[in-house]
N, C-alpha and C positions, 0 to 999 in steps of 0.2 A: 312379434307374436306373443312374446310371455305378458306383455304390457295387456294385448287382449284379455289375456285368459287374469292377469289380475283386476283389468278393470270390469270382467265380467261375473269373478268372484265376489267382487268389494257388491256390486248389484245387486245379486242372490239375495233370497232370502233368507233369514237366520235359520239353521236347521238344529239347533241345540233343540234337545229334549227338554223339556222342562222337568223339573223332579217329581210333580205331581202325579205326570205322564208314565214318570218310571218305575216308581215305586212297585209292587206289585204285579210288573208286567211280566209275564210271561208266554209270550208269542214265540214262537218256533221251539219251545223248551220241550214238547211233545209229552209233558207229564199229567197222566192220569187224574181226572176225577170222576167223583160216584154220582149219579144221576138216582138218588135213594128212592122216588119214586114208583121208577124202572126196576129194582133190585130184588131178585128173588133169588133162594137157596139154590136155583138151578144153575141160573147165572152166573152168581159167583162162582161156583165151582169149576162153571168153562174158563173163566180169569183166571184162577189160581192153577188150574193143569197146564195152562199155557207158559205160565209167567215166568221166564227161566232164571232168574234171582231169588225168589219165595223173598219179595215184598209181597207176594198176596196170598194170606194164608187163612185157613179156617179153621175158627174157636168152639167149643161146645159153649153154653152161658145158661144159667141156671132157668127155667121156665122151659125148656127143649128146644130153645134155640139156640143160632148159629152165630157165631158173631165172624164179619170179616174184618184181617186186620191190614190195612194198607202201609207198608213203610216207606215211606219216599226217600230214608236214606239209603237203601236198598236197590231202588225203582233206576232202571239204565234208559226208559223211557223208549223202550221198544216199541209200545204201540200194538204188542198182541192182545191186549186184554180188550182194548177197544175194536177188534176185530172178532175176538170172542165172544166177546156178550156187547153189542154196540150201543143196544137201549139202555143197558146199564153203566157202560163206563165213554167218556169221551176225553179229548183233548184240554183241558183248558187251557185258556189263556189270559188267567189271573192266581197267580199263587204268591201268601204275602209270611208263607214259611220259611224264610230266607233271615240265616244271622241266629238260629233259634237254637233252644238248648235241643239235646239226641230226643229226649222223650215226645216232644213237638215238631218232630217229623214222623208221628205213629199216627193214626187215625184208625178210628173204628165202626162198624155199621152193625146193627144187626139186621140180616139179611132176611129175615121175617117180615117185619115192619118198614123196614127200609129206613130207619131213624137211626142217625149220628147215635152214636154213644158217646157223652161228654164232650158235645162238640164246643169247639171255642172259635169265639167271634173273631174276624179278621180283623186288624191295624186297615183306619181309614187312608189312605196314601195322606191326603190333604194336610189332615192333623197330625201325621208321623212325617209330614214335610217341614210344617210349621217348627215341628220341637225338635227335628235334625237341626236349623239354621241356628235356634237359639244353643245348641248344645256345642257345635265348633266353634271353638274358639281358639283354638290353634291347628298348626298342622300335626294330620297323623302320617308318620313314614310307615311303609308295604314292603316288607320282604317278599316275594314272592318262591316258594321254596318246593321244587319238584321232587316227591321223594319215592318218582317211579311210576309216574302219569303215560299215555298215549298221545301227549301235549292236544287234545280238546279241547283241556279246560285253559291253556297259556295260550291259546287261539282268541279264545273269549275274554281271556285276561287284558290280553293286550287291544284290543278294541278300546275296554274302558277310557285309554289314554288319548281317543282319537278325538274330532270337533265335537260328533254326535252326540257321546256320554261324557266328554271333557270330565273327568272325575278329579281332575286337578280345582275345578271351580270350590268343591266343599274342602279346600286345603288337604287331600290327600295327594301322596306321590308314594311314585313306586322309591326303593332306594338301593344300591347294587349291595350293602354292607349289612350285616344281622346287627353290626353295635349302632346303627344309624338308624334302626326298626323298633317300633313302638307294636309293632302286628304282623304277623307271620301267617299268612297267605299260601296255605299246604294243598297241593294237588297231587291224585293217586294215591295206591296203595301203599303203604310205606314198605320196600322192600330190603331180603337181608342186607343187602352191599349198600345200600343207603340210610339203615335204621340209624346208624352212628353217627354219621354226617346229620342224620336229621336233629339227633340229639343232640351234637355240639355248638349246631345253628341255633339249638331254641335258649342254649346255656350263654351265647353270646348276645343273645338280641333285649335289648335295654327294655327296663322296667316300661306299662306295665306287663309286657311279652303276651299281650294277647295274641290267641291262637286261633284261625278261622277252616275249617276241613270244608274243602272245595270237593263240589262233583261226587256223585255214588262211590268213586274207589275210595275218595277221601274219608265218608261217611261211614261207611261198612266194608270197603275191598272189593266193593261191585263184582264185577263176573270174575276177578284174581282171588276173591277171598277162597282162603282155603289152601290157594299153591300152596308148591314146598319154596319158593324163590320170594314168600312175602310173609313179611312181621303178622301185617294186620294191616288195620283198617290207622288212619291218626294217631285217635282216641287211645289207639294200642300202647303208644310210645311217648306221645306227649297229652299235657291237660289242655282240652279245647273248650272255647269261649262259645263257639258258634259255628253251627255246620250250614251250607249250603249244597242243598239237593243238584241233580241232577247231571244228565249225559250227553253234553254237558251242559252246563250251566247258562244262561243266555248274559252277556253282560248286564241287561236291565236286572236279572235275579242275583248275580255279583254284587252291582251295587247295594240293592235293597239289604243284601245280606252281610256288607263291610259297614252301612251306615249302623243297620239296626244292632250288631255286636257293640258300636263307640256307641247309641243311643242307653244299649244295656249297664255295661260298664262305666257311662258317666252317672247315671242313675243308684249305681250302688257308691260313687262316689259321693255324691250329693246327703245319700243318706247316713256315712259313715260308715258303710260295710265293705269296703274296700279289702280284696282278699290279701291273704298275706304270702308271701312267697310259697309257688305251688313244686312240691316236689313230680319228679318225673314219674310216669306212671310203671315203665319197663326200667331196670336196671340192663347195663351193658353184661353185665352176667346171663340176663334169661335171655339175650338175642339170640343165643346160640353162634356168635361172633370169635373168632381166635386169632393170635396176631398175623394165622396166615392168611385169613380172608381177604 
């Protein structure tokens, strides 16, 4: 029987993604977009009473309008706001903000007009494919580092390793050891009993210790931000290279968001801007930590 089932695998057709395919996908990620169109002052305001994180909040802006501000490091991807105002916000199923600095995951509308404010143009998958392949040229190793997740986002993590997104193919691997880690892979809020741990992980993991905040807790503390049982948000504790939205995260926006961090970081390599050792953001003093925690 197993000879079956391997010579009916060896058959199958190839089911690898292709990167092109993945880049920017985002299916089943259930993360909001604005349909500006559709978007009136009335609207938004049904989104933002709903929205139980205040990713969707509203601004005054000089002329007597409104502005709305969407934060997707914020956004747990509930799905009320598209039940709220439906002509105005839906589901998408393309988001190519994955890997991006904190301020590139904010977005703006003015809810008058219904026009982006400072919108910026999406990364073509094709072209952000092409210059992923020329840019690895070695392996990067993955810590993967829990610093007080609902493991979500290590559900989606671990897919990446499977046939479908083989994330082994662009020379990446997971690695059990922070001094065998070139990139530190943070899920959840960072909380007190693990702020230290997280901090002595990011002082062991080899140069150049890029850091990636996975999922809304990693982002901002998603619906934890605030307890008394959490630091913060990453960004709290250590300096991050690249946040990756969402609750959680779908492996294809994983990806997209581990490539585009090595895409950024070899790019300031190239150009001689290459940062120089980054001090930690919290001292072990302000954790509120003592040696009998």
């Amino acid at each position: 029987m197993i000879f079956d089932v391997v010579h009916q695998s060896l058959q199958a057709r190839q089911r690898l993604i292709p990167v092109q395919a993945l880049l920017g996908d985002a299916k089943g990620s259930r993360l909001p977009e604005v349909n500006g169109r559709s978007l009136t002052p009335q609207l938004a305001e049904r989104a933002v009473a709903v929205c139980p994180t205040s990713a969707l909040t509203l601004h005054p802006i000089p002329g007597g309008h409104v502005q709305l501000r969407m934060d997707y490091g914020e956004c747990i991807a509930c799905g009320h706001c598209a039940e709220a105002a439906a002509s105005a916000f839906h589901v998408t199923e393309a988001f190519t903000r994955c890997g991006v600095t904190r301020e590139r995951l904010v977005r703006r509308w003015d809810t008058t007009t219904g026009l982006e404010i400072s919108a910026e143009l999406g990364c073509d998958p094709a072209e952000l494919a092409r210059e992923i392949r020329s840019l690895i040229g070695r392996a990067l190793n993955i810590r993967q580092l829990d610093a007080g997740s609902c493991n979500g986002c290590e559900a989606e993590i671990t897919a990446l390793t499977n046939p479908y997104y083989d994330l082994e193919r662009f020379g990446i691997h997971f690695v059990a050891s922070p001094k065998h880690a070139d990139m530190l892979l943070v899920t959840g809020p960072v909380t007190r009993n693990m702020a230290e741990a997280v901090r002595q992980t990011f002082e062991a993991t080899s140069a150049p210790k890029l850091v990636v905040a996975v999922g809304a807790c990693g982002c901002s503390g998603g619906i934890f931000a605030g307890s008394h049982a959490v630091v913060g948000a990453v960004d709290d504790v250590l300096p991050v290279d690249g946040y990756i939205p969402g609750c959680p995260p779908t492996p294809a926006m994983l990806m997209t968001g581990i490539l585009e961090v090595l895409r950024r970081w070899k790019q300031t390599m190239r150009t001689g801007q290459a940062k120089k050792p980054r001090p930690l953001r919290v001292s072990s003093s302000r954790l509120g930590l003592t040696a009998g925690d």
